[in-house]
C-alpha positions in Angstrom: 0.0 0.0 0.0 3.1 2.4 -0.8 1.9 5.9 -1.3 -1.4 6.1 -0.1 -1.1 8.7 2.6 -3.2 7.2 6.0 -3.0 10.6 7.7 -6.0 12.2 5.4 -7.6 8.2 5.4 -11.0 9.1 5.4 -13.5 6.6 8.0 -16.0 6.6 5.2 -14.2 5.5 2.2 -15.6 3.6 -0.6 -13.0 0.8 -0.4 -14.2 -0.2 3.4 -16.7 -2.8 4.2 -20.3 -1.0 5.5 -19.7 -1.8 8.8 -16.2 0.0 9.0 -17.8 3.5 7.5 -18.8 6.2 9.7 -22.2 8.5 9.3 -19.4 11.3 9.1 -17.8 10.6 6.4 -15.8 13.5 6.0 -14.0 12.1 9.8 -10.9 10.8 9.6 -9.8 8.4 12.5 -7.4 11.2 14.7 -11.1 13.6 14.6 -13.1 10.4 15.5 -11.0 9.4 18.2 -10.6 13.4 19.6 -14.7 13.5 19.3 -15.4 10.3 21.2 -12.6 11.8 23.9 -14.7 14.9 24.1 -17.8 12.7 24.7 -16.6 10.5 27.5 -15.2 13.8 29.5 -18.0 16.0 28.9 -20.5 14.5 32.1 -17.3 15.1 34.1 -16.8 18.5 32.6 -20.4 18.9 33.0 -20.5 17.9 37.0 -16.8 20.1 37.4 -18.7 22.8 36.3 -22.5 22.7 37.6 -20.1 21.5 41.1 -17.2 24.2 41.4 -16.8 26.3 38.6 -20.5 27.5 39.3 -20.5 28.1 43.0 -16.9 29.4 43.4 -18.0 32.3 40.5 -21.5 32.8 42.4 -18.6 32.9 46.1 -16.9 35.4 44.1 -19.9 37.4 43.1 -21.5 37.6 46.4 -18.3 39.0 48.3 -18.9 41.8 46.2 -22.3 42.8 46.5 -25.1 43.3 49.9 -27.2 40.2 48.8 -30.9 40.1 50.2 -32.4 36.9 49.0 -35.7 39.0 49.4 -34.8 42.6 48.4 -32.8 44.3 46.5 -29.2 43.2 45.8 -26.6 46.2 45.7 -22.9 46.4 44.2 -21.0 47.3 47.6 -17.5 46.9 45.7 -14.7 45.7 48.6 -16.9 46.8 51.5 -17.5 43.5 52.9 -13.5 42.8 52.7 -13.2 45.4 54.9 -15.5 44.8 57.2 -14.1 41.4 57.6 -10.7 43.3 58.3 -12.3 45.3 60.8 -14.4 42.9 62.5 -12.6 41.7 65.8 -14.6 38.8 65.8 -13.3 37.9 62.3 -9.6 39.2 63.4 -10.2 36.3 66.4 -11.0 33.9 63.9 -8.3 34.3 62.0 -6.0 34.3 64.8 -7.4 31.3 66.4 -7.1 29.5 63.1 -3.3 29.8 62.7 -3.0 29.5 66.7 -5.1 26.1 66.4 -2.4 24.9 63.0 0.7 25.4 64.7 -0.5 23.3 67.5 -1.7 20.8 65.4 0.6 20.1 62.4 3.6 19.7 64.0 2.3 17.7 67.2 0.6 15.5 64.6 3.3 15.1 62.2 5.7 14.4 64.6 3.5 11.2 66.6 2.6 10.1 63.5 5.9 9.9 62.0 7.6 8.4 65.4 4.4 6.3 65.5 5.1 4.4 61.5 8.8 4.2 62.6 7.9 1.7 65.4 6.1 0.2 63.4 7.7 -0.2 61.0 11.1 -1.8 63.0 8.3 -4.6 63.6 9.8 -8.1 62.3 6.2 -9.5 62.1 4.4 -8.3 59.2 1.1 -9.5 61.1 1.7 -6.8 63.5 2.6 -4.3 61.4 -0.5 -5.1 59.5 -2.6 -5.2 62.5 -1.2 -2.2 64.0 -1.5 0.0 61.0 -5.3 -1.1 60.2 -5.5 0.3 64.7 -4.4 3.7 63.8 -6.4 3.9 60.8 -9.5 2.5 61.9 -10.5 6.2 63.3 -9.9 7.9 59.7 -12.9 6.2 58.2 -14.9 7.1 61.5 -17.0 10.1 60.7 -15.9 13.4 62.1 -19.2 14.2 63.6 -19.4 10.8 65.6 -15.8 11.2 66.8 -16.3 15.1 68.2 -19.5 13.2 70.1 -17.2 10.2 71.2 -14.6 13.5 72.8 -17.5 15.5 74.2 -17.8 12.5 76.8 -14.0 12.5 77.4 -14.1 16.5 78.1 -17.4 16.3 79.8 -16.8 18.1 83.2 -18.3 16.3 85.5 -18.2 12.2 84.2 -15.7 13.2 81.6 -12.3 10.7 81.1 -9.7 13.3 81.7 -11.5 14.4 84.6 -11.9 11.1 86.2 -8.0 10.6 85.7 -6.9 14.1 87.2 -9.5 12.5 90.2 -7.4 9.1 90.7 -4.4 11.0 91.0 -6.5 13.8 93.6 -6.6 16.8 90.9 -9.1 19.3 90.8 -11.2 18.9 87.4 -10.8 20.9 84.6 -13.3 22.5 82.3 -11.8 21.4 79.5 -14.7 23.1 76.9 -15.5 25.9 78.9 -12.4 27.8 80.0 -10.6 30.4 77.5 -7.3 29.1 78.2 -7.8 25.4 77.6 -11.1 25.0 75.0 -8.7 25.4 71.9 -5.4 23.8 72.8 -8.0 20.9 74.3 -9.8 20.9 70.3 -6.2 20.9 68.7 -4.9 17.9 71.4 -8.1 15.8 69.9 -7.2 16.5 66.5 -3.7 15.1 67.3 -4.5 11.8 68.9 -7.7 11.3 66.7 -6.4 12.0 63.2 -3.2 10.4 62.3 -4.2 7.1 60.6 -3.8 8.7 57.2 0.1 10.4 57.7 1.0 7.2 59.9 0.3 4.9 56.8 1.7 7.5 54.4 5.0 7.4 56.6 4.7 3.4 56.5 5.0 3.4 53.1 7.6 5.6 52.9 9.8 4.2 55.5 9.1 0.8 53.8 10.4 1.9 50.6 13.8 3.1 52.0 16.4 0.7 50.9 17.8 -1.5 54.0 21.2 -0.9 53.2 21.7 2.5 53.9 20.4 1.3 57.6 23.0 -1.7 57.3 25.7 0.7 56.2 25.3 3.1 59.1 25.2 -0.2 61.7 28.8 -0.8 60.6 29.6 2.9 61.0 28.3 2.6 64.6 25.2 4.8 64.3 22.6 4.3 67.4 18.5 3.9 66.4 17.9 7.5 66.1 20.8 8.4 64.8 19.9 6.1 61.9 16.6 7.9 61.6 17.9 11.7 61.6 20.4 11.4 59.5 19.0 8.8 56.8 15.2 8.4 57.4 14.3 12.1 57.9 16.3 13.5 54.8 14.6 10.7 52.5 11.3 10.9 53.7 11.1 14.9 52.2 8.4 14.3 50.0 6.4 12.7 51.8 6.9 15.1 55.0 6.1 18.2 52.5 2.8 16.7 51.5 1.7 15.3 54.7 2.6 19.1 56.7 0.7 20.3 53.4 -2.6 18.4 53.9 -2.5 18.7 57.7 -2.1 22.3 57.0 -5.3 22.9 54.7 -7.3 20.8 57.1 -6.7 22.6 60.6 -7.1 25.8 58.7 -10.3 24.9 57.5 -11.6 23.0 60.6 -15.1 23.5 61.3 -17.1 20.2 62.6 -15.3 20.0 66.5 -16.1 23.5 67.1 -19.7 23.4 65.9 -19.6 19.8 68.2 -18.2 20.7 71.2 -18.0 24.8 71.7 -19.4 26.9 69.2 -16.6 29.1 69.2 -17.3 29.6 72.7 -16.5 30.8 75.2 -15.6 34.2 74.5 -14.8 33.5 70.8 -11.6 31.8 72.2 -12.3 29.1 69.7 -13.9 30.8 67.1 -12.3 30.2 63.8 -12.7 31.1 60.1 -14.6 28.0 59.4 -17.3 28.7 62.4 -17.2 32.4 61.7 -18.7 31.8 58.0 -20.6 29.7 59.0 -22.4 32.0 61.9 -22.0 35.5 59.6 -24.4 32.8 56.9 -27.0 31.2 59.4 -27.3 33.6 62.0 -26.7 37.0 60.7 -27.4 35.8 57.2 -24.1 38.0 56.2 -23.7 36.3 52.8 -21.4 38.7 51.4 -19.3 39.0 54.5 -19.5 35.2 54.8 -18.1 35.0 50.9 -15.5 37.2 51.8 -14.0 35.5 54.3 -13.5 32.5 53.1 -11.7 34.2 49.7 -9.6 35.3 52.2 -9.1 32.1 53.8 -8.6 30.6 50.6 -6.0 33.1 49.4 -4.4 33.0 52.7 -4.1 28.7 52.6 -2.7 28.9 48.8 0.0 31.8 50.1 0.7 29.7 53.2 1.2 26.0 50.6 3.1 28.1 47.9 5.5 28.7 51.1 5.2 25.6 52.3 6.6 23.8 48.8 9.1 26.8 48.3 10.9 25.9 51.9 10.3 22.2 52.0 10.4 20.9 48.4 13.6 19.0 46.8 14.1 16.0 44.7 15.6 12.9 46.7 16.8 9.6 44.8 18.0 6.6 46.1 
């Protein structure tokens, strides 16, 4: 078949059987194949945009205007960015939020990362399997039913903690209702309840390390955590980066163990940006204020994960 040129080979030639042409016969195969690729994406394209395209552009659109689902809507330009700059309730929110990461990301990152290395040094695999499925098991629990399961273990009066500090003849603490101790109390139950995810990402990681640099620093002389700081940290970069990066965007964004356990109570002491759009919606019905504060939330996380990967990012072979 030399010099018949199959780039213009047309789907509904003469010289192909009937079943082989195509009611377009002008197609050739490449604009076929390009069409039926623009077919099978469009109910994702369709659900991407009805989904997120659509109700980020109607966010965007109400942060800039006084909306009254039953009045008149009016054009307020950057108003209700400022009055989210000037609102110390929204200041507090803010504040709390990045008060409530710090305390969180590194805690978490930290236990969960010495956490897989112990498990990891496990000869049995059945234990390491069985102990890994343990500290995931509370990462497919919903979020809602484990903020009830804490309220019992703050509960002043037949809470856990309380009933410990009582064996050991401590006055009880209210955990939830004391400025000083309702938020670091949220952020110490988001770092014992939600490190199944980072601890099996750090597994795998650790797992994938090869044994001989361990072997090679044995002969050197190099102690258990010696082995670890100087070998395991360095290689496990990429995954550290995108664990701190996820564990970032959630705290900042935490919403469900406030509206659980405090309500941003008391005293807005653990009012964050996540409760505070939600209360300037539903209560105040703010929507414009409400849009505009999680724009700035959202421009705030991307600044803080563009950091994030500018600081922590490198390539590492092995």
């Amino acid at each position: 078949m030399a010099g018949v040129d199959r780039g213009v080979d047309r789907i509904g030639g003469a010289g192909r059987p009937s079943w082989m042409r195509s009611p377009w016969p002008r197609m050739t195969y490449a604009q076929l194949d390009k069409m039926w690729g623009y077919v099978l994406i469009a109910p994702f394209m369709a659900f991407f945009v009805v989904f997120f395209i659509l109700p980020y552009g109607m966010v965007i659109w109400l942060s800039f205007v006084d909306w009254h689902p039953r009045g008149v809507t009016e054009y307020v330009g950057l108003q209700n960015y400022a009055d989210v700059v000037e609102m110390p309730s929204a200041r507090k929110a803010m504040v709390n939020s990045f008060y409530y990461t710090l305390m969180v990301v590194p805690a978490s990152t930290v236990l969960s990362l010495i956490t897989a290395i112990l498990i990891v040094s496990l000869r049995s695999r059945t234990l390491r399997s069985f102990f890994q499925a343990a500290f995931y098991l509370p990462g497919v629990i919903s979020g809602l039913a484990v903020a009830i399961i804490w309220r019992f273990v703050f509960d002043f009066h037949v809470g856990v903690l309380n009933f410990a500090l009582s064996l050991v003849n401590l006055e009880p603490v209210n955990w939830l209702g004391n400025v000083y101790t309702a938020l670091p109390s949220l952020a110490g139950m988001a770092v014992v309840s939600s490190n199944g995810v980072a601890i099996i990402i750090f597994c795998a990681a650790l797992l994938s390390i090869p044994t001989s640099l361990y072997d090679a620093a044995a002969v050197d002389g190099a102690a258990f955590w010696r082995k670890h700081w100087s070998i395991t940290l360095p290689l496990l970069t990429p995954a550290l980066l995108y664990v701190i990066v996820v564990s970032t965007l959630g705290a900042l964004q935490v919403f469900v163990p406030v509206f659980v356990l405090t309500r941003g109570g008391p005293v807005h002491s653990t009012m964050t940006v996540g409760y505070y759009i939600y209360n300037q919606l539903i209560f105040y019905a703010n929507a414009g204020t409400a849009a505009a504060a999680g724009l700035l939330l959202l421009v705030a996380t991307v600044g803080f994960t563009i950091w994030q990967f500018r600081r922590f990012s490198q390539v590492v072979e092995f």
